[in-house]
N, C-alpha and C positions, 0 to 999 in steps of 0.2 A: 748743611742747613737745607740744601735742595731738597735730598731727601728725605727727613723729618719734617717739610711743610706739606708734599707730595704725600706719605702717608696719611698726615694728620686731613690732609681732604677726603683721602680714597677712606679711612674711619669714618668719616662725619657722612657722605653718603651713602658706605653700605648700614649705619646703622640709621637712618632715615631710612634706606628701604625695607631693612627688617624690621622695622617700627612700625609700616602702613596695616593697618587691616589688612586681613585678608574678605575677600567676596564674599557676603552670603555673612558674616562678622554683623554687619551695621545692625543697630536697633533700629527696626522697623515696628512703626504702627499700620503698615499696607495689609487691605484686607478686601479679598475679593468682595463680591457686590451679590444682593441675595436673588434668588430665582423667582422670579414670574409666579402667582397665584393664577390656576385655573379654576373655571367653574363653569360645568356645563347646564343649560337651560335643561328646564323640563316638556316634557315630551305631555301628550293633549289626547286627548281620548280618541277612544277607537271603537265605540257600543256598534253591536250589530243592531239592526232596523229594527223593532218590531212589528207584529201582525195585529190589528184592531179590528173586532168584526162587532156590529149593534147592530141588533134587528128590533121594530117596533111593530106595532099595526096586526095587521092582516093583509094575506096575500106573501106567494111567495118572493124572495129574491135569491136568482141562483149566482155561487158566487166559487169559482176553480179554485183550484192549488193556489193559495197565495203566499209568497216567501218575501221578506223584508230583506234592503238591502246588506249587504256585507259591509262589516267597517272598513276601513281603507289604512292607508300608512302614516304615521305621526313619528317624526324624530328628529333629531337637534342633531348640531354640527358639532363635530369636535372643536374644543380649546385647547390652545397647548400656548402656555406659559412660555416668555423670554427668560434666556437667560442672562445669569448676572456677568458685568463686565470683569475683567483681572484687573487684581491689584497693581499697581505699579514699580517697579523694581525695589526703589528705595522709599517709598511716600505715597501718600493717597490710597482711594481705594478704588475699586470697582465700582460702575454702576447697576445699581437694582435692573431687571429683565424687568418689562412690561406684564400687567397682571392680561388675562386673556376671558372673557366668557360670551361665549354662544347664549342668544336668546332661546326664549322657552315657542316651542312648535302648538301650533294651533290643533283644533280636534276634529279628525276622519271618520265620523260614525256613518253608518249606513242608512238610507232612506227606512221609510217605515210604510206599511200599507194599510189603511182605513178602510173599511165597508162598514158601509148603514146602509137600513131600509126595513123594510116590512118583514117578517116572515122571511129570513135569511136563511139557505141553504148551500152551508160549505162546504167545500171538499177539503180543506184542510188549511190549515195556515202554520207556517214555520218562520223564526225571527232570524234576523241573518247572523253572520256567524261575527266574533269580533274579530275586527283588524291588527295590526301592528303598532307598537308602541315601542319606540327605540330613544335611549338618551345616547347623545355621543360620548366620545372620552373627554376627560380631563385629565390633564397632560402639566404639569407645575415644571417651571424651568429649572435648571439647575444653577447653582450658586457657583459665584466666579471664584477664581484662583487665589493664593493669599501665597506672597513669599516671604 
């Protein structure tokens, strides 16, 4: 009788253990979390200067090489999107990354140069040249893990 109730335990938990799932088994709804939205601003003008000469009257006005300023630099910062969080082994999910956007850059145009007067005599005039215009990257976070 020893024996026979000794087995009938050492049966009842080996087939409870070959009865458990095994890992990575379970029905899961865990789903990582989605990635961050970038969006970089817009970048702002860059016009080179121009040259404005009016002459009225009588009488001269002498007036040199005139050259209008050069545009200057305009650009945005990069954005780079958060990523998303991991799911959780057996439940839950990830959190969304943070969305990310750099504001828009303001505009670097060049000064400009004016002559008036009477009987205007130039030696030349030239508009400056345009500047730079840069938008930075936009970078979207990547989406979390899902098991």
């Amino acid at each position: 009788m020893r024996f026979s109730l000794a087995f009938a335990l050492l049966a009842i938990s080996l087939s409870e253990t070959f009865a458990a799932p095994t890992p990575g088994s379970f029905p899961s709804s865990a789903s990582g979390g989605n990635g961050g939205n970038a969006v970089s601003g817009n970048s702002g003008n860059v016009n080179g200067g121009s040259v404005v000469t009016t002459g009225w009257g009588w009488g001269p006005v002498y007036s040199g090489h005139s050259q209008g300023g050069n545009g200057g630099f305009s650009g945005t910062g990069a954005a780079i999107g958060g990523d998303g969080g991991n799911a959780g082994l057996f439940s839950g999910s990830g959190g969304n990354g943070g969305n990310a956007q750099s504001g828009n850059a303001g505009n670097a145009n060049g000064g400009s140069v004016i002559t008036t007067g009477s009987g205007i005599v130039s030696g030349g005039g030239k508009g400056g040249n345009g500047g730079v215009s840069k938008s930075g990257n936009a970078i979207a976070g990547s989406g979390g893990n899902s098991h």
